[in-house]
C-alpha positions in Angstrom: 80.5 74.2 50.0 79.4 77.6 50.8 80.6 80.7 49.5 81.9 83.5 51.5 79.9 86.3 52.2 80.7 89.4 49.6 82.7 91.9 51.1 80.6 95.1 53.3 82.2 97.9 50.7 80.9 96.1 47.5 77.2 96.3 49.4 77.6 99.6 50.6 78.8 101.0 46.8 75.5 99.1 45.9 73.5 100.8 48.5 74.7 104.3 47.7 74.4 103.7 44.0 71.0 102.7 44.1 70.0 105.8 46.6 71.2 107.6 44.2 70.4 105.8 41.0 74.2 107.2 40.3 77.8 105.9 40.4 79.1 109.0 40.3 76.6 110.7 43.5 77.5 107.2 45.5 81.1 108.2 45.0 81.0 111.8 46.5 78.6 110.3 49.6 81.1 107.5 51.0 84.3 108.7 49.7 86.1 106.9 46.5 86.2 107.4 42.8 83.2 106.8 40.3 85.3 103.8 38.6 86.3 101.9 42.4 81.9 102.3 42.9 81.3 100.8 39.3 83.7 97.8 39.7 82.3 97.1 43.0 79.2 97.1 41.7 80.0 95.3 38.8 81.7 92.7 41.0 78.9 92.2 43.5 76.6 91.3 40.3 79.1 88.9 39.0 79.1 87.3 42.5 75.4 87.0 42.9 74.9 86.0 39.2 71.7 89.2 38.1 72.4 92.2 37.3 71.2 94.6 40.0 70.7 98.0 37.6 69.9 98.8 34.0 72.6 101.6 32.9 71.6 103.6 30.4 73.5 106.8 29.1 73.2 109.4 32.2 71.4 107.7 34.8 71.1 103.8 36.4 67.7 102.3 37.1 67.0 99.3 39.5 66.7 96.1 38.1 64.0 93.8 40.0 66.6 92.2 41.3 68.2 95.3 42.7 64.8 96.3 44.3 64.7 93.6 46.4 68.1 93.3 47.6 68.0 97.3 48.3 65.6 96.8 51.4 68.1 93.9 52.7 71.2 95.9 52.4 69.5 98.5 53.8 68.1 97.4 56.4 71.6 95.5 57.4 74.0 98.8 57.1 71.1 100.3 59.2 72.0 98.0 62.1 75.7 98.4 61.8 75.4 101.7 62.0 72.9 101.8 65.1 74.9 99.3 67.1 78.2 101.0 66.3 76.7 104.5 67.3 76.5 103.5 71.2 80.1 103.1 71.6 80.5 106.4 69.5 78.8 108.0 72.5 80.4 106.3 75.3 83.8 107.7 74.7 84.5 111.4 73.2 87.8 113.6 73.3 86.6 114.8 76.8 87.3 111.7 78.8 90.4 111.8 80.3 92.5 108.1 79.7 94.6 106.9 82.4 96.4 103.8 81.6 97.8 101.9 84.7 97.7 98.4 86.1 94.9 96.7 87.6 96.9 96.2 91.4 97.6 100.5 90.9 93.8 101.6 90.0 92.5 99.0 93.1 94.7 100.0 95.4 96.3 103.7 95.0 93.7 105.2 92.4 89.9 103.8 93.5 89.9 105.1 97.5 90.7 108.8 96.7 89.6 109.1 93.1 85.9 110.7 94.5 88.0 113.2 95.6 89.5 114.2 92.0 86.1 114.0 90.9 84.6 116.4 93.4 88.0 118.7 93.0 87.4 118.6 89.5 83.7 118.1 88.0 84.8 119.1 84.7 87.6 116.2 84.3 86.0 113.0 83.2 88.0 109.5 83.8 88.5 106.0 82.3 90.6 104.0 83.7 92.3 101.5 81.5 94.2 98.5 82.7 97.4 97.6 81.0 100.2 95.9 82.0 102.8 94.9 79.3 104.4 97.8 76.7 102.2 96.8 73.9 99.1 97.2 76.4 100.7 101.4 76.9 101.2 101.4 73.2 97.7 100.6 72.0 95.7 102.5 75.0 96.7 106.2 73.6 96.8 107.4 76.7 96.8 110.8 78.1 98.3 109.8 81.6 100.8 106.7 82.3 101.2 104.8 85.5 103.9 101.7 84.1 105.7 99.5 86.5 109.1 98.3 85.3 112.6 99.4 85.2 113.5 103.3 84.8 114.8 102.6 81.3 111.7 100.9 80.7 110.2 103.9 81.9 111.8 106.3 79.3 113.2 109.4 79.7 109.7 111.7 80.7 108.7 109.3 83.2 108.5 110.7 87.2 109.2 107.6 89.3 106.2 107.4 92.2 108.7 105.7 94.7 110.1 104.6 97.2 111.3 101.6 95.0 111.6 99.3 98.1 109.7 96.0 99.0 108.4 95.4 102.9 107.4 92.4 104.4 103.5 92.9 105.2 100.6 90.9 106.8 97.0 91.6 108.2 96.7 92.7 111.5 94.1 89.6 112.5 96.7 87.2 111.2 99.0 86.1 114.6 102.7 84.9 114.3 106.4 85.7 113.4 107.8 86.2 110.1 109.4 82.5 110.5 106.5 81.4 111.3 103.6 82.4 108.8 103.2 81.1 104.7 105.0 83.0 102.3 103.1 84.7 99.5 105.5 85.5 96.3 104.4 87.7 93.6 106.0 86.4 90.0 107.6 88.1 87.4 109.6 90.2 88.7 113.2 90.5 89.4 113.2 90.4 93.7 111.2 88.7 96.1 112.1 86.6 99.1 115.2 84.9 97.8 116.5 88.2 97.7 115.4 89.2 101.5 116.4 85.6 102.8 119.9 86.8 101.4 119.9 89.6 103.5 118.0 88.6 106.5 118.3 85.0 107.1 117.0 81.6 105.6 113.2 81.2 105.4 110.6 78.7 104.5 110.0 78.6 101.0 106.9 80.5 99.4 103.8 78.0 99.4 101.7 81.0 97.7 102.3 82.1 94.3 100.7 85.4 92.9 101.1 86.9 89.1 100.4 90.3 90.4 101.4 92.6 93.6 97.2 93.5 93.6 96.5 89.7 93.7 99.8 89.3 96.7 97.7 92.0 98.2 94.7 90.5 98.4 95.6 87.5 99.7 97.5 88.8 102.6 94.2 90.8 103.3 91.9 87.8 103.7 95.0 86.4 106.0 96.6 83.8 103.4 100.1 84.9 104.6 103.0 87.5 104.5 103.9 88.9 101.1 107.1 91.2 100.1 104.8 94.4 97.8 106.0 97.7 96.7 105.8 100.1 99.6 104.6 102.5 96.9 101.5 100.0 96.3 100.8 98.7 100.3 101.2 102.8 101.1 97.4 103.8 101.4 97.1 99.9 103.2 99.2 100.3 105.7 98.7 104.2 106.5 94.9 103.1 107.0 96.0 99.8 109.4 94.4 97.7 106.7 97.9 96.0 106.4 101.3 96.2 109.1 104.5 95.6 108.4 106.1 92.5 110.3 109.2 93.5 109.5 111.4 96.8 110.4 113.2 95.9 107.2 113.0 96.1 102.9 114.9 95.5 100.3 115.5 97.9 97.2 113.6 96.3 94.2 115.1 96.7 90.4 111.4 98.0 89.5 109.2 100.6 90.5 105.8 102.7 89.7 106.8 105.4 86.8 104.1 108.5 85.8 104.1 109.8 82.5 101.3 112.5 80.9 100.4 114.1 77.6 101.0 117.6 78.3 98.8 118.5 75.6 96.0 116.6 77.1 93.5 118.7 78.7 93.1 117.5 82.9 96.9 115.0 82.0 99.1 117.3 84.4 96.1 118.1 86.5 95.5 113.9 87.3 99.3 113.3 87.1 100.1 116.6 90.0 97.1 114.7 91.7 98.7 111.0 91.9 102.2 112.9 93.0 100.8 115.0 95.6 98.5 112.1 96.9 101.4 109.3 96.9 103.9 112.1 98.8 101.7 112.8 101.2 101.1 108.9 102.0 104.8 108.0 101.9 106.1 110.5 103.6 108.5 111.6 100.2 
C-alpha cells in the first residue's frame, strides 16, 4: 500500500532550514519556534528513512540527501506559491462585496448596475450569489440583499418591498388567466393555492421552478403565467418586458431585505443606490 504524502509544513520547515542551514533562522522566516522546526525536521527524516542534514554544534550542513530533495521542495512550494498569488490579486479590500441571489443580481441589479459604475468609478463590485443563511454567513459581505421573512431578516435589515405577489405573463403569450399553464416557484410559503383561495379555483401548476429568476424566465420565453414578487418583476414590467394578467396580488409571508456594513467604504453608497432605484420603479 502506499504511504501518504508527508504533511506541506514538515517540507516547508525543511525548506527554510536548509536556506538557511539554521533551525533557529527557519523559525523567525515562517513563523514558529526553533523546537516545532527541529521536530518537523526530524520527523520528515524519520518518514523518508536519511537524514537530510549533518548538525553539528552551531550550524546544520546538507546531507546529499538533503541536496537533492532541496531542488524538489523548492521547486514545488514555488508553484504553490505562484498559483496562489493570482487569486491574491483578483480580490483586495477595495472591491466592494454584495451578497444577493442569483434571480435579484439578473433581474434588479445587472440592467442599471453600468450606471453605479459610471456614477461611481472609484467603487469596485463583486457580486456574490447566495441564497440560504450559511451562504450570507460565509460571503463576509459588505452589502446584503436576503429574501425571507423579516425576522429572518434581523433587526438592521430595510425591507425593499412591496411584499406582494402578481400574476404575470409575456405580452406575445395570448389567453386568460384560466386559460394559460401555471408556472409555481417552490420553497416558499405562497403561490397559487393561496390566490385560488382568494380568487377562484384554477388549473393546477404543470410548471415547477426552484427560484422566482428561473419562474421568470420561463414566463419570458412564453412557458406560462407565474405568481413573482412585484419587488423582482418591477424593472420587467415597468419596461413591458412582462404585464400583469391580473388587476390582483396576494401579500406574500417573504420579501427582499437590505442590509450594509456601515464601516464598509461604497456599503451605504450601493445600498442608498438599490433603495432609490427600486422606489423609483415601484412607485414606494
Amino acid at each position: 500500500m502506499r504511504r501518504s504524502t508527508p504533511p506541506l509544513t514538515w517540507f516547508r520547515s525543511f525548506e527554510a532550514a536548509a536556506r538557511n542551514l539554521s533551525f533557529t533562522a527557519a523559525a523567525d522566516e515562517i513563523g514558529l519556534t526553533q523546537s516545532a522546526v527541529s521536530q518537523q525536521v526530524k520527523s520528515l527524516e524519520q518518514r523518508l528513512g536519511v537524514p537530510l542534514f549533518l548538525r553539528k554544534p552551531r550550524s546544520l550542513a546538507l546531507t546529499d540527501e538533503g541536496r537533492k530533495l532541496l531542488p524538489q521542495v523548492a521547486a514545488a512550494l514555488g508553484s504553490l506559491a505562484s498559483a496562489t498569488e493570482a487569486f491574491d490579486r483578483g480580490i483586495d479590500a477595495n472591491v466592494l462585496t454584495v451578497a444577493t441571489s442569483v434571480s435579484v443580481a439578473q433581474w434588479c441589479i445587472s440592467p442599471r448596475l453600468s450606471e453605479f459604475v459610471q456614477d461611481n468609478p472609484d467603487i469596485r463590485v463583486r457580486l456574490l450569489s447566495a441564497v440560504w443563511p450559511d451562504d450570507f454567513k460565509t460571503s463576509q459581505a459588505d452589502v446584503e440583499i436576503r429574501f425571507g421573512t423579516a425576522a429572518q431578516a434581523g433587526n438592521d435589515a430595510i425591507s425593499l418591498g412591496p411584499n406582494r405577489l402578481v400574476a404575470v405573463k409575456s405580452p406575445h403569450l395570448q389567453g386568460d388567466l384560466a386559460d394559460l399553464p401555471l408556472i409555481e416557484t417552490v420553497g416558499t410559503s405562497t403561490g397559487w393555492y393561496a390566490w385560488q383561495k382568494k380568487y377562484g379555483v384554477l388549473g393546477k401548476p404543470v410548471i415547477f421552478a426552484d427560484t422566482y429568476g428561473l419562474a421568470l424566465q420561463l414566463v419570458e420565453d412564453g412557458n406560462g403565467v407565474t405568481l413573482i414578487s412585484e419587488f423582482l418583476a418591477a424593472r420587467a414590467l415597468k419596461t413591458g418586458a412582462l404585464e400583469q394578467i391580473s388587476d390582483g396580488f396576494i401579500e406574500a409571508k417573504e420579501g427582499y431585505y437590505l442590509s450594509f456594513n456601515e464601516k464598509a467604504d461604497g456599503a451605504r453608497t450601493f445600498a442608498d443606490w438599490v433603495k432609490k432605484f427600486m422606489a423609483d420603479l415601484t412607485g414606494s
